[in-house]
N, C-alpha and C positions, 0 to 999 in steps of 0.2 A: 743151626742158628734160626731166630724169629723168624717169620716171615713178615713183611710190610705188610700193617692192619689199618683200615680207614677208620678214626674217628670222626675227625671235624667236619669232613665233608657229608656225612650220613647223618651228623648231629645238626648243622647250619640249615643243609635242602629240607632237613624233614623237620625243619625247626614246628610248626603250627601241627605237626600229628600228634595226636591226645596220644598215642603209644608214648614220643618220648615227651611229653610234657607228664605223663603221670611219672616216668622214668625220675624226671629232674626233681620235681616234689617229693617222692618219697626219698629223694636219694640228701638236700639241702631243707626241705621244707618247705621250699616256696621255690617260684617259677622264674629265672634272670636269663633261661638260656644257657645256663652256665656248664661248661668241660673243664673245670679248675677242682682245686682243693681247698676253696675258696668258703668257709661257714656265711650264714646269715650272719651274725657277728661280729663276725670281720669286716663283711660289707658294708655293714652300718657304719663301723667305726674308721673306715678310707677316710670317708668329706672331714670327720676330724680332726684326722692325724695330719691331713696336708694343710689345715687350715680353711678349707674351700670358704665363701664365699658369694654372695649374689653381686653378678657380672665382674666376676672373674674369670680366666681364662684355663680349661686345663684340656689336659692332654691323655689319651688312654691307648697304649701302645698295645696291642691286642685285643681289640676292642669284642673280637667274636660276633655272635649276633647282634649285640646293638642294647640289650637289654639294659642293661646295668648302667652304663652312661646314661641314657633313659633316664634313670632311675636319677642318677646324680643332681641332672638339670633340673628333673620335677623339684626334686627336696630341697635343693641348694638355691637354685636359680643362677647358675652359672653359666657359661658356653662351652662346650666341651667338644671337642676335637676325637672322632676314633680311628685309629689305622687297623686292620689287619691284612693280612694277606688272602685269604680265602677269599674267593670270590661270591660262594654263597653265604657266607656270614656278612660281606658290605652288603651284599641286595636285601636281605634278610632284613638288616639294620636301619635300612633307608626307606625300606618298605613301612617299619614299625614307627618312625620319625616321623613319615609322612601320616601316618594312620592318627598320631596322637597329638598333632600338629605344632610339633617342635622344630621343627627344619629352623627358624631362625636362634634357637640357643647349641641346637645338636648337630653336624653333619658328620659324617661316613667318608673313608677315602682306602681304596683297594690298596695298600703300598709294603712294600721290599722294606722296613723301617731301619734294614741293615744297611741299605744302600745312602740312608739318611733321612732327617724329620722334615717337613715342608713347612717348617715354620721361619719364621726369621727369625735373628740373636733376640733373647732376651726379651720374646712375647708372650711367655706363659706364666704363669702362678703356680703352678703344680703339674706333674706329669705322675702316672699310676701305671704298673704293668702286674698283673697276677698274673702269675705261672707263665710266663714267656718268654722273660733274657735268656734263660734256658735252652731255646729253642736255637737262636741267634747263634752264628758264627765266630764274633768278633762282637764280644761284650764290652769291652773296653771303648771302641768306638761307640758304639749305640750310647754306652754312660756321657761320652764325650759330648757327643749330639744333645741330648737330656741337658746335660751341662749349657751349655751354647746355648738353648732355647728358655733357660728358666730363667726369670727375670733373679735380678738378687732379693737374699730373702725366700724365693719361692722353696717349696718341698717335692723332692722323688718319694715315693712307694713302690716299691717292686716285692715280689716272694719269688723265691726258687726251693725246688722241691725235690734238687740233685746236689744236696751237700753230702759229699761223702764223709761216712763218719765210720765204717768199718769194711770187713772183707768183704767184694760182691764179685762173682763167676764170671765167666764171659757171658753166660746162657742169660743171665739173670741182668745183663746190661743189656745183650742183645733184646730180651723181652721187657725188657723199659724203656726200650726205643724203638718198639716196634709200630707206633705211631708215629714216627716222623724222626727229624733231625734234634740232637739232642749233644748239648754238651757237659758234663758232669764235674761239679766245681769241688775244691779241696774248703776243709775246713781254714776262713779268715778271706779266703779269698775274693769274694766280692765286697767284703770292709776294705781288703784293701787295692781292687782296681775301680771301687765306688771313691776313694781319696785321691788316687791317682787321678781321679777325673777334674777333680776339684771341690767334690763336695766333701761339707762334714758328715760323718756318720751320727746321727741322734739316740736312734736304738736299732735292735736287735734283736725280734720274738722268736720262739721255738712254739712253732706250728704243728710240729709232728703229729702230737696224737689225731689234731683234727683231721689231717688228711688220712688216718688211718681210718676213722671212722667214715669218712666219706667215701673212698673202697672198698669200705665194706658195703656201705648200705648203697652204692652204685652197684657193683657186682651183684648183690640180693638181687636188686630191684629188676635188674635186667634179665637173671636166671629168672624168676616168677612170671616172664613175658617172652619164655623161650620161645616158641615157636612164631609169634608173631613177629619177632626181632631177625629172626632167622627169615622169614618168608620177605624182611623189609628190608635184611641188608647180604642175605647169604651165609648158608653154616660156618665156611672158612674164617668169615669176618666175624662172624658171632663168637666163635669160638675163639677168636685172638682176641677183640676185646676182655672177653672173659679173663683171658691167660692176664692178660696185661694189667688188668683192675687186683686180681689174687696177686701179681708180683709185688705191684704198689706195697697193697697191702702189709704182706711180709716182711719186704725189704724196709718199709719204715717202721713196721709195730718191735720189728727187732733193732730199729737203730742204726742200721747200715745205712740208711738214706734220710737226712734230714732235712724236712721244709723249713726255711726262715724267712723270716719277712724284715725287711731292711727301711729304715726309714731314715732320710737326708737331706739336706738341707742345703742351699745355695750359698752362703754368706755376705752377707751387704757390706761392702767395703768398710774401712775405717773411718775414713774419711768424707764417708758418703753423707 
C-alpha cells in the first residue's frame, strides 16, 4: 500500500520559494497558490456562477494559501471569509492580507469545517469549495451547514475530483490518497446529498479532461526541478508526489475518476 505523502504542508510553508512558484506557473499559468485541479478559467468564471457581488458576503471553505479569495475581493469587492485546516496555509493567507491591505474585506480562520461553519443562519451570499468536500468525513453535514449559512437565493460551488466512474484497484485508491484523508463518491451522488441538503442543483460540468492536463503538466513541472524538490522536501516525498500526480493522471485521462463541479442554489421561499 501507499505510503503517507506530504503535500499541502511542503506547498503552504514554502508558499514564497520561486522553486514552487515557478512549479504553480508552468503547471496553471499563473500564480493562486494553488493544490487543486482548478484552470485559470474556472477561476475567473467562480465570482460568476455564484453571482458575487460588491459587499457581499462569501465563503471559501478551503481557502489554502489565501491567494485566490485574494483575488475574489480585489475583482469583486466583496467580503470573503476562508477556512482551512492547515495551519501553514492560514499564516500564509493572513500574511498575504496583511501585505496587500485587505484585512477589512478578507479574513483567514484555522478550522475543522467538518466540525461546523462559524457563521450564523443565513449570513452569506455564496459559499465556494474546490477540490475539498472530498477530503471531509461527513459530506452531508458540511452541505447542511452550507445550507444553514446561505442566505436564500444565495449559491454553493463546490468540485470533486473522486467521482467514480469505472474499475479502480486497491493500489490505485491507496495512491490517490496517499495525500491525506479522502472519500470517494458514486456516480449522482453529490446531486443527490447536495438536495438532501435543501438546495437546488443548477448544473453539473465535467472537469475531467482539465484536471488531466493539470497532472500532467504538475507532474512535468516538478520532474524538471528534481533535485531541488528532492534536497526541499526529501526523495521519499518526491517520489510519492510523483506517484500520486501519474495516478491522477491515468485514473482520470481513462475515465475511472471524474471531476465535476456542482453548482446550487438556496431557494427564496414562495412566499417570501
Amino acid at each position: 500500500m501507499a505510503n503517507r505523502v506530504d503535500l499541502y504542508d511542503s506547498a503552504y510553508e514554502n508558499y514564497e520559494l520561486d522553486l514552487y512558484r515557478q512549479i504553480r506557473i508552468e503547471t496553471y499559468g499563473e500564480d493562486l497558490g494553488q493544490t487543486s485541479w482548478v484552470t485559470t478559467e474556472e477561476s475567473n468564471a467562480i465570482p460568476e456562477l455564484l453571482e458575487l457581488r460588491p459587499n457581499c458576503a462569501a465563503l471559501e471553505i478551503g481557502c489554502g494559501s489565501g491567494r485566490y479569495a485574494l483575488r475574489v475581493a480585489e475583482r469583486v469587492g466583496c467580503r470573503v471569509l476562508g477556512l482551512d485546516i492547515n495551519a501553514y496555509g492560514i499564516a500564509n493567507a493572513n500574511e498575504l492580507a496583511r501585505g496587500r491591505n485587505l484585512n477589512a474585506l478578507v479574513r483567514f480562520e484555522q478550522r475543522d469545517v467538518s466540525e461546523g461553519l462559524p457563521l450564523a443562519d443565513e449570513s452569506c451570499d455564496a459559499v465556494f469549495a474546490n477540490d475539498v468536500l472530498c477530503h471531509l468525513p461527513d459530506r452531508q453535514h458540511v452541505l447542511a451547514e452550507i445550507f444553514r449559512v446561505l442566505r436564500p437565493g444565495g449559491r454553493m460551488l463546490f468540485s470533486d475530483a473522486l467521482v467514480v466512474a469505472g474499475m479502480v484497484s486497491n493500489q490505485e485508491i491507496a495512491t490517490r490518497s496517499s495525500i491525506g484523508h479522502y472519500v470517494f463518491s458514486p456516480p449522482g451522488e453529490n446531486e443527490r446529498l447536495t438536495r438532501a441538503a435543501g438546495l437546488r442543483v443548477l448544473s453539473v460540468t465535467d472537469t475531467s479532461e482539465d484536471a488531466v492536463a493539470i497532472a500532467r503538466r504538475w507532474h512535468d513541472a516538478r520532474e524538471k526541478r528534481r533535485d531541488a524538490l528532492i534536497a526541499a522536501e526529501g526523495e521519499s516525498n518526491f517520489a510519492g508526489l510523483q506517484r500520486f500526480l501519474a495516478c491522477v493522471q491515468t485514473l482520470t485521462a481513462e475515465r475511472r475518476l471524474l471531476r465535476q463541479v456542482y453548482l446550487a442554489e438556496k431557494e427564496t421561499p414562495k412566499d417570501a
